[in-house]
Structure formats: structure tokens, C-alpha cells
C-alpha positions in Angstrom: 2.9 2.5 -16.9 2.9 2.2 -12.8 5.9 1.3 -10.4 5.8 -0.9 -7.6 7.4 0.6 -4.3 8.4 -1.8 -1.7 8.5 -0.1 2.0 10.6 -1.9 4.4 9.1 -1.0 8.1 11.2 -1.1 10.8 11.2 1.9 12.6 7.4 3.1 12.1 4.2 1.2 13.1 2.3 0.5 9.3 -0.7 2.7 10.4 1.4 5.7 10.6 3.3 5.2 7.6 0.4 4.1 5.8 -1.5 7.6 7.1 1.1 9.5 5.6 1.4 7.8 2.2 -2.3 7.9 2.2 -2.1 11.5 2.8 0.5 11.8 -0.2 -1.3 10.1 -2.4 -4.6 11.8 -2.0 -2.5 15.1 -2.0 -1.5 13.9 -5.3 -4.9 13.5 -7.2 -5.2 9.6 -6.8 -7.9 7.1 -5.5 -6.5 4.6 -3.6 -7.4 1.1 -2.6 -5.8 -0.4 0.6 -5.5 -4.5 -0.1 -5.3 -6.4 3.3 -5.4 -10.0 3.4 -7.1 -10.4 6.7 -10.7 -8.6 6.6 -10.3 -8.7 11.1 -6.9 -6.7 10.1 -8.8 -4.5 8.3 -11.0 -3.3 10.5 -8.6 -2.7 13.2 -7.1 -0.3 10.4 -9.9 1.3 9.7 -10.0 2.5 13.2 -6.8 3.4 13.6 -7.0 5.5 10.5 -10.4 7.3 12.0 -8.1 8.1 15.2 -5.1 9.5 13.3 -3.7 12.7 13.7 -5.1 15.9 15.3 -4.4 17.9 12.6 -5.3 15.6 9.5 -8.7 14.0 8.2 -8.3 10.6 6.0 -11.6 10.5 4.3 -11.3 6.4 3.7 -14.4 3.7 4.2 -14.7 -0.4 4.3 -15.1 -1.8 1.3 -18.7 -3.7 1.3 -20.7 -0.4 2.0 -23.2 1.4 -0.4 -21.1 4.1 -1.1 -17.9 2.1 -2.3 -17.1 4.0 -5.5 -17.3 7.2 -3.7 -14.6 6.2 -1.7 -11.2 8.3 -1.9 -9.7 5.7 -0.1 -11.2 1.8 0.0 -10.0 -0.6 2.1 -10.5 -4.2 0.9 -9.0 -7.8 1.0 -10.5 -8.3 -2.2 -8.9 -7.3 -5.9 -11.9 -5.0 -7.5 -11.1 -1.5 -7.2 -15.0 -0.2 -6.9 -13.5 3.2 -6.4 -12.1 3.7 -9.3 -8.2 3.3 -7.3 -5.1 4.4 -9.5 -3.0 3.4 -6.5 -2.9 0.2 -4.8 -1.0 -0.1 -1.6 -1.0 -3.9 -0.6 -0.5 -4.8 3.5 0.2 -7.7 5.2 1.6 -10.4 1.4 -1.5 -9.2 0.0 -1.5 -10.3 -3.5 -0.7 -7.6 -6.5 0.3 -8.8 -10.1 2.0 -7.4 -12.5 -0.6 -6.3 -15.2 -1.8 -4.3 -12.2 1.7 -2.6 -11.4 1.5 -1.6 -15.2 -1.8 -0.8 -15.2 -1.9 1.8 -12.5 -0.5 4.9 -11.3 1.6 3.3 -8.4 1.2 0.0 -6.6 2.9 0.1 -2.8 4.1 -3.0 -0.8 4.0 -2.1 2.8 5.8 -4.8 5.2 6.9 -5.3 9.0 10.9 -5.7 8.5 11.1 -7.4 11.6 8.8 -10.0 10.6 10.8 -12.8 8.7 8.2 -14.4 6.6 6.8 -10.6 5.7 10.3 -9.8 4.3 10.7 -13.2 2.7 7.2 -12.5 1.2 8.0 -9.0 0.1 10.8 -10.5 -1.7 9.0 -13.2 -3.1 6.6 -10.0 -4.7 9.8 -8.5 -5.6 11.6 -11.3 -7.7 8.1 -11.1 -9.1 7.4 -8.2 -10.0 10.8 -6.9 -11.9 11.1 -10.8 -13.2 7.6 -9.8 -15.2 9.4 -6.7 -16.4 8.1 -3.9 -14.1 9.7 -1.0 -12.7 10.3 -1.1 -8.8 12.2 0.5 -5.8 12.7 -0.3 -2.4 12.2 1.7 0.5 13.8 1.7 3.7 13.5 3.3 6.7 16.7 2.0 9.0 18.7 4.7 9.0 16.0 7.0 10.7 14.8 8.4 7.4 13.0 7.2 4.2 16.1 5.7 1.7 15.3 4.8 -2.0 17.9 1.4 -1.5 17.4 -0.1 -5.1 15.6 0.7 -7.6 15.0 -1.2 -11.2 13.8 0.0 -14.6 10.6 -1.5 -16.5 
């Protein structure tokens, strides 16, 4: 049974934080799927994950391409996982329900906290979420440094 983590960015940009959880995640064995709701968005991320750091490599592709399932990292505005994604990490309100929260490793909900209608979105997922009975924690970064700031059972 999965968790959904809620990251409240307000210090970082979402491509670096993304890059590093990215990075975590693959570190950690899982295929992950990137859920956008803006296909335009998407491919702006896409670049900016191809020019990420020096000393990293994010192997990740665009969902629509011949080689989807091979992807370690998919990035899509649509809810198939072709890759085979454990991990869903959901940018910009993109949809996430709660039989997938249970049904994978670890669903994350990435959002701009100085964006009112992201947070009141993010909240929306929250209420959700934990109202369907699955586990969560949120994330914030205000203090300077990643802070678990609540977290509920499942």
C-alpha cells in the first residue's frame, strides 16, 4: 500500500526539486511516471531535465515515443503508466486517485506554494486523498530545508 507526499515549493524551482526526487527514486529501484496536465509544460520539462546537472544523467523520455515502456522515467499528461511506473509524481493539479496512491509504491504531489490556486488545489488532492483512507505527508521547504509538517495514517 503506497503514500501520497505532498511537496510544498517555495524556495526551489519544481525542475530542481523534481531532478532530485527523480534521482531518489530511481536510486531507489522504482519506474516513475511524471503526470503534467499541460503537454506544452511538459516539454519545457523535458528540456530542462536533459540540461540538469553537470554531474548527474536523468535517463527520462516523452511519453508518445516507440520506446515508452523502456522508459525509467515517462513524462505524460495522460494516466497509463506504459513504463511499468511504481511511482507517480503529479505537477501542475494533475489528477491522481486514490486506488492509485494504494496501488503504487509512492504517489508525489509537487506544487508552486506561492501560487494560490496550486495550494488550494493541492489541498483539494489532500482532503482527498486521506478522506478515501490513504496514508499522506506533507512536505515543506520554508524553513530552508525539507520538513515532514503532517503526516496521516492509511
Amino acid at each position: 500500500m503506497g503514500a501520497a507526499y505532498f511537496y510544498h515549493l517555495t524556495r526551489n524551482p519544481l525542475e530542481e526539486t523534481l531532478g532530485v526526487l527523480l534521482s531518489k527514486s530511481l536510486a531507489a529501484g522504482w519506474r516513475v511516471a511524471v503526470r503534467g496536465s499541460d503537454p506544452e509544460r511538459l516539454d519545457w520539462l523535458d528540456e530542462k531535465l536533459w540540461l540538469g546537472a553537470d554531474d548527474g544523467f536523468l535517463p527520462h523520455g516523452m511519453a508518445g515515443g516507440p520506446h515508452d515502456a523502456e522508459q525509467p522515467v515517462l513524462l505524460t499528461s495522460k494516466p497509463e503508466l506504459p513504463n511499468g511506473a511504481t511511482c507517480v509524481m503529479c505537477i501542475d493539479g494533475a489528477a491522481v486517485s486514490p486506488e492509485e496512491v494504494t496501488a503504487l509504491d509512492r504517489v508525489c504531489i509537487l506544487f508552486d506554494g506561492n501560487d494560490p490556486s496550486a495550494v488550494e488545489a493541492a489541498r483539494g488532492q489532500w482532503r482527498t486523498l486521506t478522506g478515501a483512507g490513504c496514508a499522506a505527508q506533507y512536505w515543506s521547504e520554508d524553513s530552508g530545508r525539507w520538513e515532514k509538517k503532517a503526516e496521516t495514517g492509511g
